[in-house]
C-alpha positions as CSV (number, residue, x, y, z in Angstrom):
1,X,0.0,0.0,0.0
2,X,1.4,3.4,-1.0
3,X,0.8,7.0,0.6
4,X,-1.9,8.3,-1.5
5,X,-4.3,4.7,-1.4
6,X,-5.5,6.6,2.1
7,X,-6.9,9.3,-0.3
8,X,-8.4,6.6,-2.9
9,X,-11.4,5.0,-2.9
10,X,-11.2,2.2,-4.9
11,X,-14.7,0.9,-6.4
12,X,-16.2,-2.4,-5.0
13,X,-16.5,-4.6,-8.6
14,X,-19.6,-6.4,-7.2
15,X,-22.1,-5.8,-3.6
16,X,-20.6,-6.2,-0.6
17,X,-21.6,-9.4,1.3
18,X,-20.4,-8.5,4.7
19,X,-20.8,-5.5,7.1
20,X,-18.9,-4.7,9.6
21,X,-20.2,-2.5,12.8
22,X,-17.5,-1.9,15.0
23,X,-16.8,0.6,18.1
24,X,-13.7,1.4,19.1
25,X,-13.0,2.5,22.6
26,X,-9.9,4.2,24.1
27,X,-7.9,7.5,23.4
28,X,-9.1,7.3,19.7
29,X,-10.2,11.0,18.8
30,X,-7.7,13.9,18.1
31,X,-5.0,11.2,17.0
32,X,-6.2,10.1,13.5
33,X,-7.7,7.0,14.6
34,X,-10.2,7.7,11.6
35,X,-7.8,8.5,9.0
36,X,-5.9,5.6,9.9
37,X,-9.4,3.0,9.8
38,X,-9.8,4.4,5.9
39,X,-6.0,3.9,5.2
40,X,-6.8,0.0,6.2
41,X,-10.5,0.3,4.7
42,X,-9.7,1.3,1.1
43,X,-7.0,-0.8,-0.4
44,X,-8.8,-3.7,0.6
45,X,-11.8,-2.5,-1.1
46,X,-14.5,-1.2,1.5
47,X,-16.9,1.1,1.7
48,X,-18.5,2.9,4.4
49,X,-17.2,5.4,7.2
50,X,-15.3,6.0,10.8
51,X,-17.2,8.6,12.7
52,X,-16.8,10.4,16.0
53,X,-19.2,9.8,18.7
54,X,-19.7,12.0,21.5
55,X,-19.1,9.6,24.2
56,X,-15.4,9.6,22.6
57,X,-15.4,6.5,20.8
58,X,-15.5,6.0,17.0
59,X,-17.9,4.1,15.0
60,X,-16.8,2.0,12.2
61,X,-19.1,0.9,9.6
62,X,-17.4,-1.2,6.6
63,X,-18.6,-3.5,3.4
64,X,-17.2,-5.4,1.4
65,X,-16.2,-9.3,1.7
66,X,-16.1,-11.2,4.6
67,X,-12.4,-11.8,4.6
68,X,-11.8,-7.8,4.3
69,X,-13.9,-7.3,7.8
70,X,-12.3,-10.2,9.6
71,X,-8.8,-8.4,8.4
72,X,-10.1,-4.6,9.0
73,X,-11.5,-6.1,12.3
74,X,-7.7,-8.1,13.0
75,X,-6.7,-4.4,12.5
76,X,-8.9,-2.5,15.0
77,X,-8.0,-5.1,17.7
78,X,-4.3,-5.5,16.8
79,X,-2.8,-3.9,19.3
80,X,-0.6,-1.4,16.4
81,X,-3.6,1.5,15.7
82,X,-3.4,5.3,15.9
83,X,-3.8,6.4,19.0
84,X,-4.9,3.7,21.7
85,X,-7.6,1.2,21.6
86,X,-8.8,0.2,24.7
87,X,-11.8,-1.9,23.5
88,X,-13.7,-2.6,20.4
89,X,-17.5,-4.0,20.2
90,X,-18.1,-5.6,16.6
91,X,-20.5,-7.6,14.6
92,X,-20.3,-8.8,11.5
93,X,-23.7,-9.6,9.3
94,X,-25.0,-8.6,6.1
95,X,-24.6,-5.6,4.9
96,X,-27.2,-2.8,4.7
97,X,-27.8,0.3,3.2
98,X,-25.0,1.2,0.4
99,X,-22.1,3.6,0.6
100,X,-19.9,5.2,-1.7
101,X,-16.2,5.3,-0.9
102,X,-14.7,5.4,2.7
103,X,-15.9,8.5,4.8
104,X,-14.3,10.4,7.5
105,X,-17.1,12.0,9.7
């Protein structure tokens, strides 16, 4: 992965079949926790977005195959993130609603 696949969005060639809904807990605002999600999120093909909650955690919603959220989700829980992750709660089931590209919100 180069630099500048953080700022791509690379086109899903067919419908996701997996969604992951994630949380992550922990010193993960102000430290580009979100920027780092996308930078994981878009070369392996995903759509969706990482958002800011006010209780200080950030939501991550992702699509695309199964094996991209069980390695976006191998990611979040990794230990090696942007700032700290304390904690993450995360299902994955089918995916609804549709997104275009990765959001940062």
């Amino acid at each position: 992965m180069g630099f500048f696949d953080i700022f791509t969005d690379k086109a899903p060639a067919e419908p996701a079949e997996a969604q992951l809904m994630a949380t992550a807990y922990g010193h993960v605002q102000g430290v580009g926790f979100r920027w780092w999600v996308a930078g994981i999120a878009k070369p392996l093909g995903m759509v969706g977005y990482a958002k800011n909650m006010d209780d200080g955690s950030v939501e991550i919603i992702a699509q695309g195959s199964a094996d991209a959220c069980e390695q976006l989700l191998a990611e979040l829980t990794g230990g090696d993130t942007a700032g700290r992750v304390d904690h993450v709660d995360s299902d994955i089931t089918q995916p609804v609603g549709s997104y275009k590209g990765f959001g940062i919100y």
